[in-house]
C-alpha positions in Angstrom: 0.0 0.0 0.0 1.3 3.5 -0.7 0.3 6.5 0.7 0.8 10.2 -0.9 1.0 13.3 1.2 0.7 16.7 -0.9 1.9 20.2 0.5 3.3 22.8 -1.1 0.0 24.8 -2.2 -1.8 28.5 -1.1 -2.8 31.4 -2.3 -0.5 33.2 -5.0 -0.2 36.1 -7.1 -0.5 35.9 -10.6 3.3 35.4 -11.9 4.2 34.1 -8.7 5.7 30.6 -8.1 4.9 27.5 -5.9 6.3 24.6 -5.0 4.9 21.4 -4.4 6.0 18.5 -3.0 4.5 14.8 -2.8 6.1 12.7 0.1 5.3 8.7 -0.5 5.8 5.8 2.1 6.7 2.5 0.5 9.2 1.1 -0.9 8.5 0.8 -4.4 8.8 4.6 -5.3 11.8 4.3 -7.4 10.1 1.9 -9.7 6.9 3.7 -10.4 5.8 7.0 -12.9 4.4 9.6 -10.3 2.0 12.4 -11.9 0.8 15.5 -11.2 -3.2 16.0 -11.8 -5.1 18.9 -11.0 -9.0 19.8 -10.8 -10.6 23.0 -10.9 -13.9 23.3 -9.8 -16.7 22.2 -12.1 -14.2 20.2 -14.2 -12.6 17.1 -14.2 -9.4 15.9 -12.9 -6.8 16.4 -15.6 -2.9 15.3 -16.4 -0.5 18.1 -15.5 2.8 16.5 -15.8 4.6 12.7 -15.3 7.9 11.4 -14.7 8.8 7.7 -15.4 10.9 5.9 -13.2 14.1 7.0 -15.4 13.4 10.4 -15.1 11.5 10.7 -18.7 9.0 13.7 -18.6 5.8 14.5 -19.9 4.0 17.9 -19.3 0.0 18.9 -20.7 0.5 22.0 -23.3 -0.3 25.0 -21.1 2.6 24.2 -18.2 4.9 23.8 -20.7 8.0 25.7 -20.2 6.6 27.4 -16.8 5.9 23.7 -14.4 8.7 21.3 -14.2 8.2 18.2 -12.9 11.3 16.1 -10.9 11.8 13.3 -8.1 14.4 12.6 -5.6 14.4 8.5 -4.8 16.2 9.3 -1.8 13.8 10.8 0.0 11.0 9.1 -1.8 9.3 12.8 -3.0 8.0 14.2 -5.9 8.3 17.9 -6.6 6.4 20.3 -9.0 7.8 23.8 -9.5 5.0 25.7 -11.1 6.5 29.3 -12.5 4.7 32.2 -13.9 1.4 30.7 -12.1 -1.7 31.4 -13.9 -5.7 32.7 -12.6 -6.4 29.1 -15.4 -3.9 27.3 -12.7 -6.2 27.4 -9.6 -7.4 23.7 -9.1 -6.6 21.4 -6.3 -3.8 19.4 -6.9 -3.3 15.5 -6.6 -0.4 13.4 -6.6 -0.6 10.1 -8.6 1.8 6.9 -8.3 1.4 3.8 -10.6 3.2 0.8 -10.6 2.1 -2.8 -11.6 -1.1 -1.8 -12.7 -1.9 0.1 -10.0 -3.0 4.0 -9.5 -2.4 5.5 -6.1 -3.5 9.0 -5.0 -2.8 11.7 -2.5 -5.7 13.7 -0.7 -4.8 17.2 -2.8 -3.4 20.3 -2.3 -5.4 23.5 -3.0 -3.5 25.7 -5.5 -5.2 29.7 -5.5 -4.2 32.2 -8.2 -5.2 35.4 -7.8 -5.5 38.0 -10.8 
């Protein structure tokens, strides 16, 4: 079983920055593609960015070049460094593991941008 423990979020400025941070138990964190989703209110959840065990990236179109996504096996965490932070950005934010088939989730952290 894995649990996922978001913190990181708050209330920003437009153009500000946050960073996130995902703290997992287990031991299988070095072996499994951790996400980033996010949900604003009224829609569904949707990708923000992923990172594959070997450190392969993928990022949705508009966090391109402003989010970047990395991990440290170490200390079993997963980070997300949002730049240049949006109004379109406020959602709450979910941390997602998979490994063998299997999708775990964090609880969320509630990301505010004000205009």
């Amino acid at each position: 079983q894995v649990q996922l423990v978001e913190s990181g979020g708050g209330l920003v400025q437009a153009g500000g920055s946050l960073r996130l941070s995902c703290a997992a138990s287990g031991r299988f964190f070095r072996i499994a593609t951790m996400g980033w989703y996010r949900q604003a209110p009224g829609k569904q959840r949707e990708l923000v960015a992923t990172i594959t065990s070997g450190g392969s990236t993928n990022y949705k179109d508009p966090v391109k070049g402003r989010f970047t996504i990395s991990r440290d096996n170490a200390k079993n965490t997963l980070y997300l460094q949002m730049n240049t932070l949006k109004p379109e950005d406020t959602a709450v934010y979910y941390c997602m593991s998979s490994y063998y088939g299997n999708d775990y989730w964090g609880q969320g952290t509630q990301v505010t941008v004000s205009s």
